[in-house]
DSSP file (Angstrom, degrees, kcal/mol; ACC not computed):
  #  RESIDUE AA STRUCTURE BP1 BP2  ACC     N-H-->O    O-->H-N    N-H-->O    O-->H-N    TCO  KAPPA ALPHA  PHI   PSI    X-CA   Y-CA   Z-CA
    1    1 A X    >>        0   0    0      0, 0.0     4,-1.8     0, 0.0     3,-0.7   0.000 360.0 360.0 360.0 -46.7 -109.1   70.1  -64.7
    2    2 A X  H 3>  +     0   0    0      1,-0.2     4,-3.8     2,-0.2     5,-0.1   0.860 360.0  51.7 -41.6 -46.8 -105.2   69.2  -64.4
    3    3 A X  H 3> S+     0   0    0      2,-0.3     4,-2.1     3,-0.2    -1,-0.2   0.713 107.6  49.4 -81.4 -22.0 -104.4   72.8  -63.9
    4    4 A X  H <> S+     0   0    0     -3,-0.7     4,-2.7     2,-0.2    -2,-0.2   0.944 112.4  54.2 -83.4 -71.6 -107.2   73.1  -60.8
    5    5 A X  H  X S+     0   0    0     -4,-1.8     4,-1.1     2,-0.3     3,-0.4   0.790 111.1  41.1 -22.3 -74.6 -105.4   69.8  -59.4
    6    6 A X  H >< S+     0   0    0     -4,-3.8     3,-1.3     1,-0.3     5,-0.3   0.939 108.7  58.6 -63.6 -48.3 -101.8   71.4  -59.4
    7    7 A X  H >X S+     0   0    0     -4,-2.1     4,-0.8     1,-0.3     3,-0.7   0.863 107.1  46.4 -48.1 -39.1 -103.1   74.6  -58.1
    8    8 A X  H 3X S+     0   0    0     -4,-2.7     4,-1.6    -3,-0.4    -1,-0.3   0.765 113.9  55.8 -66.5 -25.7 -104.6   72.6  -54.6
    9    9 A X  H << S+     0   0    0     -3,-1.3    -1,-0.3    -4,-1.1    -2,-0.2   0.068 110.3  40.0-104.3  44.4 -101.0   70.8  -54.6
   10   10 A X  H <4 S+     0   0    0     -3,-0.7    -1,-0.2    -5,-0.1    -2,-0.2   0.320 111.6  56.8 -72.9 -55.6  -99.3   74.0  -54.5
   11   11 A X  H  < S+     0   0    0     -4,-0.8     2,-0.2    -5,-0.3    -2,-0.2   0.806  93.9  83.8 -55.9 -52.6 -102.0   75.1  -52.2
   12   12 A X  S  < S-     0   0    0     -4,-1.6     2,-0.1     1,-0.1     0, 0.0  -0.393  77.6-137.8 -69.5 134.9 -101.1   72.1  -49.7
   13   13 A X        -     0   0    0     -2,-0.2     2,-0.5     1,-0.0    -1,-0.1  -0.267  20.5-115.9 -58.1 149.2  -98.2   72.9  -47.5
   14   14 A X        -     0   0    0     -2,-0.1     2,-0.1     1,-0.1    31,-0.0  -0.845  21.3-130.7-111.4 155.9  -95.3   70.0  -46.8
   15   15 A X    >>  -     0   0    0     -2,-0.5     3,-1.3     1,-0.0     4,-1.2  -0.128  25.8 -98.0 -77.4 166.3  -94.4   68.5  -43.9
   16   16 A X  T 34 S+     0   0    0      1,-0.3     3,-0.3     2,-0.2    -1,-0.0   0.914 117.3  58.5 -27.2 -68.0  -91.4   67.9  -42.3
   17   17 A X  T 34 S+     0   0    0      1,-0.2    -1,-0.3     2,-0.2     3,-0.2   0.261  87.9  63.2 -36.4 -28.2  -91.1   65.0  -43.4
   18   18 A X  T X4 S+     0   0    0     -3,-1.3     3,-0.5     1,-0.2    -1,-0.2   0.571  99.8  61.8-101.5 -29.6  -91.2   65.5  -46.9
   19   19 A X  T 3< S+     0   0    0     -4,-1.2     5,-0.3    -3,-0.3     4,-0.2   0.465  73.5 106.6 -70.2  -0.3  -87.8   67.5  -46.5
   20   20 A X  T 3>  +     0   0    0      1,-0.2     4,-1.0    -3,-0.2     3,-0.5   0.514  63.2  67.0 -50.1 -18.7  -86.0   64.4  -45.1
   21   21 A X  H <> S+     0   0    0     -3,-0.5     4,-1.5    27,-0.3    77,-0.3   0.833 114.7  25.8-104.8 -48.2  -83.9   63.6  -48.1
   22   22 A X  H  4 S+     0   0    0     26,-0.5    -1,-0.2     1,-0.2    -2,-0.2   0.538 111.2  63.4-126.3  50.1  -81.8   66.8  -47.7
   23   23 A X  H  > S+     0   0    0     -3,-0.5     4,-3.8    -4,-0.2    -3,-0.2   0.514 108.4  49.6-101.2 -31.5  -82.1   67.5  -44.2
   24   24 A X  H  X S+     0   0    0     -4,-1.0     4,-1.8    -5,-0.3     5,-0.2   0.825 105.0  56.2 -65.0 -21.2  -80.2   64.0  -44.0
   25   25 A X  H  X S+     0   0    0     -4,-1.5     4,-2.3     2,-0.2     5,-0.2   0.922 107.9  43.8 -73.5 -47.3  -77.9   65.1  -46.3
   26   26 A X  H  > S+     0   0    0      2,-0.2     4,-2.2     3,-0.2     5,-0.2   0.949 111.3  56.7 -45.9 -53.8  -76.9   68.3  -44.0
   27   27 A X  H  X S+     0   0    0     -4,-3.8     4,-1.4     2,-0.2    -2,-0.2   0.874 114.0  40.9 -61.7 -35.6  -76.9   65.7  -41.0
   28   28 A X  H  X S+     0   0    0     -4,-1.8     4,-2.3     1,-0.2     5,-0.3   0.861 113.8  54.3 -83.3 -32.2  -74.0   63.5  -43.3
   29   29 A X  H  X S+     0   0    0     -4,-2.3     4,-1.1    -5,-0.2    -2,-0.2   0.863 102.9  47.3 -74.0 -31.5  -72.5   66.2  -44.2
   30   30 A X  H  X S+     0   0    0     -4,-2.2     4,-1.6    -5,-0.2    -1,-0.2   0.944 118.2  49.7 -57.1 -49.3  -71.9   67.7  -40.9
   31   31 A X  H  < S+     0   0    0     -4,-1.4     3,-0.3    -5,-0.2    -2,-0.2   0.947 118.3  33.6 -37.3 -66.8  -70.7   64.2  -39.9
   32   32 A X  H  < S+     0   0    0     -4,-2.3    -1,-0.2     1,-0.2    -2,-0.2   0.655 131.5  27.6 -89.9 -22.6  -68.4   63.6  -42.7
   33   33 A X  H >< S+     0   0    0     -4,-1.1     3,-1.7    -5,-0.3    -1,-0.2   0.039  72.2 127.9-152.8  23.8  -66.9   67.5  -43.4
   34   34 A X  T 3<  +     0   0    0     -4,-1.6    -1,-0.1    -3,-0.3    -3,-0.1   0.543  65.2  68.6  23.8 -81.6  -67.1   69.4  -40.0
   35   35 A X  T 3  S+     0   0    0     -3,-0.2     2,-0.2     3,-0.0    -1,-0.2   0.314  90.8  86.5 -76.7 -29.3  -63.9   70.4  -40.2
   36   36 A X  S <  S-     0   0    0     -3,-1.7     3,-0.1    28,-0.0    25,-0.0  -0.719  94.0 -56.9-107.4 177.6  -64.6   72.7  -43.2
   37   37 A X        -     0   0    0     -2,-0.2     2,-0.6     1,-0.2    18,-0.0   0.415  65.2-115.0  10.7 157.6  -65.9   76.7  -44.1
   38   38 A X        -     0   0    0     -3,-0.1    -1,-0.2     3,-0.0    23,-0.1  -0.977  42.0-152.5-153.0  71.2  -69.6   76.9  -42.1
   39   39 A X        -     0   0    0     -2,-0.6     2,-0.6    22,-0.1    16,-0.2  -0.094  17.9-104.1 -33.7 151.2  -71.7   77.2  -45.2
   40   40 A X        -     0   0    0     14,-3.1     2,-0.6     2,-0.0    -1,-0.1  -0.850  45.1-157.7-102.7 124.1  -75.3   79.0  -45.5
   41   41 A X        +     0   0    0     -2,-0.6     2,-0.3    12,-0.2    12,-0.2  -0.705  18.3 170.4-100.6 129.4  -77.4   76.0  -45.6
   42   42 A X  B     +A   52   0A   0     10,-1.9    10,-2.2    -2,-0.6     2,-0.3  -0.972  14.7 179.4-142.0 127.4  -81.3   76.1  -47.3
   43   43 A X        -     0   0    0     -2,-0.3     2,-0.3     8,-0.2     8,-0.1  -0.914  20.0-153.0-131.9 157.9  -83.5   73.8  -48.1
   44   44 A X        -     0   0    0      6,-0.5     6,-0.3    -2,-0.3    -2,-0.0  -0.836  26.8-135.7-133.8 136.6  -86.7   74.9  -49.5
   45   45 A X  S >  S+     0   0    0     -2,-0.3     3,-0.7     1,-0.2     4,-0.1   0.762 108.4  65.5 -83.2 -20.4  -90.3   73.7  -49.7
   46   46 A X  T 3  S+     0   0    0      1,-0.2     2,-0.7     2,-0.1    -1,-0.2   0.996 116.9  25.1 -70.4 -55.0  -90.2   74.7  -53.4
   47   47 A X  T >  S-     0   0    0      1,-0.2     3,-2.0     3,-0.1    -3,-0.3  -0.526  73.2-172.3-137.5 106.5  -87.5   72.0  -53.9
   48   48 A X  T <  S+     0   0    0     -2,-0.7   -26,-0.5    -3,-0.7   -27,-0.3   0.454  76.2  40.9 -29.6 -36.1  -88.0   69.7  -51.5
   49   49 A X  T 3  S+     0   0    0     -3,-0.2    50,-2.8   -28,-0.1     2,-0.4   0.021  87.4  95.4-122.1  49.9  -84.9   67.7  -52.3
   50   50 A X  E <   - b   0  99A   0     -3,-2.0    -6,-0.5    -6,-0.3     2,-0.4  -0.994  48.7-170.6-120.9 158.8  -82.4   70.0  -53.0
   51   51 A X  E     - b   0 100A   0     48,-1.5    50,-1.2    -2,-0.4     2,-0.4  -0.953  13.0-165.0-133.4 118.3  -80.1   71.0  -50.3
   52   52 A X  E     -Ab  42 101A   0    -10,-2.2   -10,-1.9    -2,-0.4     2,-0.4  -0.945   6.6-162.6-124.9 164.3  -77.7   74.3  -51.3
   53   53 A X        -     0   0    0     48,-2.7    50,-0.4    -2,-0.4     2,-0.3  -0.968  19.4-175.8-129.3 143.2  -74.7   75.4  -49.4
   54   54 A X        -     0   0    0     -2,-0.4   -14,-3.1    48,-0.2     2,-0.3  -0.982  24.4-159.7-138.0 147.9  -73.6   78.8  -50.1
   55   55 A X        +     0   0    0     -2,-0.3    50,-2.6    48,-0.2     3,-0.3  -0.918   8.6 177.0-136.7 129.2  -70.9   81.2  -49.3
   56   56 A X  S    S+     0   0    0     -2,-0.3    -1,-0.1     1,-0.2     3,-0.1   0.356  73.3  66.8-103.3  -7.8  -71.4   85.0  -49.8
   57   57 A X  S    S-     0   0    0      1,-0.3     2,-0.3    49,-0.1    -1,-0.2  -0.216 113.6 -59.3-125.2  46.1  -67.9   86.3  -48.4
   58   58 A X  B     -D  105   0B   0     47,-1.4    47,-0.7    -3,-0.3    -1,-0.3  -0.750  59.1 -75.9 132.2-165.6  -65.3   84.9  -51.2
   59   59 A X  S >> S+     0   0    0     -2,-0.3     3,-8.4    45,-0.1     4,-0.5   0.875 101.1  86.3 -72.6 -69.0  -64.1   81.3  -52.9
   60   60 A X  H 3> S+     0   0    0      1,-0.3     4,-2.1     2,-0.2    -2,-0.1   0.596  86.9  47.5 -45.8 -48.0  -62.2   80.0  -50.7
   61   61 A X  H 3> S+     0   0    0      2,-0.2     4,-1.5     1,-0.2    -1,-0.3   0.746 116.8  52.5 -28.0 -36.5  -65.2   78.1  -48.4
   62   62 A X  H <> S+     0   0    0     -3,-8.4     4,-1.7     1,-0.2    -1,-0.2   0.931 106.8  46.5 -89.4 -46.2  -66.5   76.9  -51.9
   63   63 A X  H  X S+     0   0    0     -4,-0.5     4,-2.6     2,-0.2    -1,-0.2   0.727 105.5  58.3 -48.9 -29.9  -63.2   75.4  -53.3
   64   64 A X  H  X S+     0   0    0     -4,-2.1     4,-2.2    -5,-0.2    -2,-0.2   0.998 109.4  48.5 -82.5 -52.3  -62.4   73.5  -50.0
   65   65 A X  H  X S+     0   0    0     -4,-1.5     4,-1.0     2,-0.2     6,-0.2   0.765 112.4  49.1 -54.7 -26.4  -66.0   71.6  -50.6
   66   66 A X  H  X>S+     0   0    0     -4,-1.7     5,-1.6     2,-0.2     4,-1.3   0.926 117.4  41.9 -62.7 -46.4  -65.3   70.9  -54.0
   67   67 A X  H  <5S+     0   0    0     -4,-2.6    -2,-0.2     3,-0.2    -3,-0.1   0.933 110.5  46.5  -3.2 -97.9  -62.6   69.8  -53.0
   68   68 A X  H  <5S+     0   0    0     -4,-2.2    -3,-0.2     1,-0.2    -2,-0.2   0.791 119.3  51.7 -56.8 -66.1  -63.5   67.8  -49.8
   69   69 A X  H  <5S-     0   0    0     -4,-1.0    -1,-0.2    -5,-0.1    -2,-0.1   0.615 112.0-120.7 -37.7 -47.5  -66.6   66.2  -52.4
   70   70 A X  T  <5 +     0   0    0     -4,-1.3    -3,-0.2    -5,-0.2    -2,-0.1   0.786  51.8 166.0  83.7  26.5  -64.3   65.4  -54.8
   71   71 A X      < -     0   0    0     -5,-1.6     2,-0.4    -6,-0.2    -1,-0.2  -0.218  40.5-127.1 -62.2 140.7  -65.9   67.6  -57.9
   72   72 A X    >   -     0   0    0      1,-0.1     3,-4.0     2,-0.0     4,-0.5  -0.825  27.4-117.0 -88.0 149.8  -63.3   67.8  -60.7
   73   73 A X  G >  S+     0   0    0     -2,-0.4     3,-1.7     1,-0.3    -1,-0.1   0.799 112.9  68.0 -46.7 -27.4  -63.0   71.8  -61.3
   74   74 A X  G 3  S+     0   0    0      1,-0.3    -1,-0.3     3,-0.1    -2,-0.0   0.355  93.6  78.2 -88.4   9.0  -64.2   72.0  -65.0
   75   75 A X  G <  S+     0   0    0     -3,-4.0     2,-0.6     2,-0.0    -1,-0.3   0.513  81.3  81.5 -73.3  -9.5  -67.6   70.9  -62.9
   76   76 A X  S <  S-     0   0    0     -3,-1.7     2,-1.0    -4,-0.5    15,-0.2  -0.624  74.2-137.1-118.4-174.6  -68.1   73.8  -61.9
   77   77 A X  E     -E   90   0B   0     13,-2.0    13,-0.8    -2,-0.6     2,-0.4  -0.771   7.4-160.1-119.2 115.8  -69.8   77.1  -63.5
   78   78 A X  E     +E   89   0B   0     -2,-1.0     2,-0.2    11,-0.2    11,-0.2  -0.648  16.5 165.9-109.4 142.2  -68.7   80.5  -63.5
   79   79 A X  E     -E   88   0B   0      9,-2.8     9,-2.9    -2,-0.4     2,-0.3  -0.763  23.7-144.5-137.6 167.8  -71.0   83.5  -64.1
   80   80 A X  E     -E   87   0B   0      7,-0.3     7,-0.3    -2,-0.2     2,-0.2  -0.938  27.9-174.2-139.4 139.6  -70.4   87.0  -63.5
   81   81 A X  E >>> +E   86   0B   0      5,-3.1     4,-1.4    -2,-0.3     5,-1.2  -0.687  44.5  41.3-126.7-164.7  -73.3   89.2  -62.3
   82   82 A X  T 345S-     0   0    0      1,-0.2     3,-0.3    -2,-0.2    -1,-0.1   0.825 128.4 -42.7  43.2  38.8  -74.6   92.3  -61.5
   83   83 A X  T 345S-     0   0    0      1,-0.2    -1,-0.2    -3,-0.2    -2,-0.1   0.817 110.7 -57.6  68.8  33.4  -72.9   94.2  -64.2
   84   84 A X  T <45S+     0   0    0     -3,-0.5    -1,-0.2     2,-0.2    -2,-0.2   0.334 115.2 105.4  85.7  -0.1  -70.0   92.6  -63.8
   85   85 A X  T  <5S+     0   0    0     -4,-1.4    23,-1.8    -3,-0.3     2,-0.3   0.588  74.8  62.2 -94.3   8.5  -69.2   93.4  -60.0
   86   86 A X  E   < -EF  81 107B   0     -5,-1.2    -5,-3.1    21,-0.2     2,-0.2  -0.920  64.8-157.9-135.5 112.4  -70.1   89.9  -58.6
   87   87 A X  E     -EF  80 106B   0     19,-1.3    19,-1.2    -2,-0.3     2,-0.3  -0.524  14.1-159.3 -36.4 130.1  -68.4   86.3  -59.5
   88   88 A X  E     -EF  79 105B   0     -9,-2.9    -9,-2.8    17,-0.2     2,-0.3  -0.952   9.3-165.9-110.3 156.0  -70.4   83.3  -58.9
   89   89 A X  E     +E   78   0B   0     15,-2.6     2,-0.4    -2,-0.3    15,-0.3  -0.980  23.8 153.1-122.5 121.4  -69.2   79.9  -58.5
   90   90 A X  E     +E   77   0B   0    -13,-0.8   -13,-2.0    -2,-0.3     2,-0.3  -0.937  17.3 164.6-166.5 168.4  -71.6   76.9  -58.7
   91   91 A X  E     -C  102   0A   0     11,-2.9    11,-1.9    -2,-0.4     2,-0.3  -0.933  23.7-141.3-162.8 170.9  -72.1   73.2  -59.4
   92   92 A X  E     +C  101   0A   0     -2,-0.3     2,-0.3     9,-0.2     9,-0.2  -0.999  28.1 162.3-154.3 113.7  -74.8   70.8  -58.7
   93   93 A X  E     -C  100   0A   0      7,-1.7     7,-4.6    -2,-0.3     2,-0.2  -0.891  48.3 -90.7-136.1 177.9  -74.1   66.8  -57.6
   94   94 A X  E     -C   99   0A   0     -2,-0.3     2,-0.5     5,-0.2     5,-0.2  -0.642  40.8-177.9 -76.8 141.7  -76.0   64.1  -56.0
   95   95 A X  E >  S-C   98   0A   0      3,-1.9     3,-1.3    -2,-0.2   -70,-0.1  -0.921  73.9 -32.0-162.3  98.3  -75.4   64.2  -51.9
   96   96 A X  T 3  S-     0   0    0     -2,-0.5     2,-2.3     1,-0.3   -71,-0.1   0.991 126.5 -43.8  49.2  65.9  -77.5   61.0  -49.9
   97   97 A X  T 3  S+     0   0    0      1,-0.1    -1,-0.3    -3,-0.1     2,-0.1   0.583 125.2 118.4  55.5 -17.3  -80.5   61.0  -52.7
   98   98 A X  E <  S- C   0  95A   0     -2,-2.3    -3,-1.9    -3,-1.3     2,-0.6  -0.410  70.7-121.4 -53.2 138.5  -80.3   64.8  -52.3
   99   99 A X  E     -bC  50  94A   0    -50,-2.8   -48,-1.5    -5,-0.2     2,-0.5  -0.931  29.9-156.0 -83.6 121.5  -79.3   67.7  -55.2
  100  100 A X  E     -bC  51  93A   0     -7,-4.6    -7,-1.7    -2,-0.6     2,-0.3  -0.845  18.2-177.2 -89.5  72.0  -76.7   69.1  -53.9
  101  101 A X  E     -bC  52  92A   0    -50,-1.2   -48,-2.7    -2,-0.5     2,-0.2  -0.761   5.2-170.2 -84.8 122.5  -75.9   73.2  -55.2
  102  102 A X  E     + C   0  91A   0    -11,-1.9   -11,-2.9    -2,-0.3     2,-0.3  -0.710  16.0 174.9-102.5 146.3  -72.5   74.8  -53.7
  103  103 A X        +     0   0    0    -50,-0.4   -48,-0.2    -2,-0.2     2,-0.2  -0.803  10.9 179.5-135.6 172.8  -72.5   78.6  -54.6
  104  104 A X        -     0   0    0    -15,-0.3   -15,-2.6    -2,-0.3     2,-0.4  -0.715  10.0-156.5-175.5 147.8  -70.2   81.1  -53.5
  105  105 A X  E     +DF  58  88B   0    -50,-2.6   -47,-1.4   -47,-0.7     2,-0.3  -0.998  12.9 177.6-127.6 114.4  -70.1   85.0  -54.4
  106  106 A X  E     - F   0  87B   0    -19,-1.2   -19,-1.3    -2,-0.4   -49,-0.1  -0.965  34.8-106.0-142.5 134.6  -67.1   87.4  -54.4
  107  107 A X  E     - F   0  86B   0     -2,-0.3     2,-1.2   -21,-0.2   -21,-0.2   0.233  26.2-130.2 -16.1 123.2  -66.6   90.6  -55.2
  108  108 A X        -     0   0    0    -23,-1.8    -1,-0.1   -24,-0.1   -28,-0.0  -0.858  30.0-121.9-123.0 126.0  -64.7   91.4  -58.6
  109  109 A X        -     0   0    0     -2,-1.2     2,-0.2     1,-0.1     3,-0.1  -0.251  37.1-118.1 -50.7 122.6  -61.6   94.3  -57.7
  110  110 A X        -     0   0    0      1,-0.1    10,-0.1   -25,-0.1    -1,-0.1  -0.370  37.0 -83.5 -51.3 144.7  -62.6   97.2  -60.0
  111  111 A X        -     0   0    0     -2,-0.2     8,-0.9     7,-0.1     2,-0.6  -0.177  50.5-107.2 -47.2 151.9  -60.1   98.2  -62.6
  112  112 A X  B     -G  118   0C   0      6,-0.2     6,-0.3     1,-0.1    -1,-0.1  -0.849  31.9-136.3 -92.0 128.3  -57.3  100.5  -61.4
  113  113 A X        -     0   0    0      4,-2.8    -1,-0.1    -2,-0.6     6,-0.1   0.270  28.0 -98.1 -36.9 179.1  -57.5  103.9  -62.5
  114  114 A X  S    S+     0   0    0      1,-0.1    -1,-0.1     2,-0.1     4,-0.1   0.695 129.5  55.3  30.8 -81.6  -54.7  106.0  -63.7
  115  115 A X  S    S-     0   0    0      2,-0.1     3,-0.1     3,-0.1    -1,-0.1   0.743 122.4-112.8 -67.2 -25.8  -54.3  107.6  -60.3
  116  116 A X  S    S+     0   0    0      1,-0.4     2,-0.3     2,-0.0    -2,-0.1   0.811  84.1 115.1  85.4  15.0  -53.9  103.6  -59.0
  117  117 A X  S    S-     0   0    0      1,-0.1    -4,-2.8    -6,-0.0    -1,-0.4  -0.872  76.2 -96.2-110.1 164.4  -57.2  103.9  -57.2
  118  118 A X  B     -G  112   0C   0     -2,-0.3    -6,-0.2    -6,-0.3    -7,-0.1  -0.063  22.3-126.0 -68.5 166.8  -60.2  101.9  -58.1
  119  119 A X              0   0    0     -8,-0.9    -8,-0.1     1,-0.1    -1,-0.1  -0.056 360.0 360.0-124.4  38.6  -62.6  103.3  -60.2
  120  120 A X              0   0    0    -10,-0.1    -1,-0.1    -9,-0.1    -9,-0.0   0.718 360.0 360.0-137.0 360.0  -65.6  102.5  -57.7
């Protein structure tokens, strides 16, 4: 019977409304930090109060909002993917009653050959 109950609140769509906690958080953060890197911002009806800011083209975007936030660095967590060819950067605070995840993804330089060219 539980299991029929969470499948119909699955079922139900959310409102607008129910994303308020970290569409206000975007709205203070725009306010407050402007001035920095133009994150790609999603929030998600799967979870409704997290708000992530991401940057796909390097670091640098991701350090100035750790920064700017005021994360000490040994908050965040670095993972390597895709068989090694991809860095990620990411950490997870509270932001206005919001979960907050900054990401960022940058390429990692293939070794240099011999020859001094890359080996990809």
């Amino acid at each position: 019977m539980n299991d029929v109950l969470a499948l119909h609140e699955l079922a139900v769509p959310l409102t607008l409304d129910e994303l308020a906690v970290p569409l206000r958080a975007v709205r203070l953060l725009a306010a407050d930090f402007g001035h920095l890197p133009a994150p790609c911002v999603h929030v998600s009806t799967i979870y409704p109060n997290q708000l992530e800011l991401s940057f796909h083209d390097g670091l640098d975007g991701f350090e100035a909002w750790r920064d700017a936030l005021g994360i000490a660095p040994d908050a965040v967590d670095c993972r390597e993917q895709g068989g090694g060819r991809t860095r990620a950067l990411s950490l997870t605070t509270d932001c206005a009653g919001a979960q907050l995840r900054l990401v960022a993804y940058r390429d990692v330089p293939a070794p240099a050959t011999a020859a001094g060219r890359g080996t990809r």
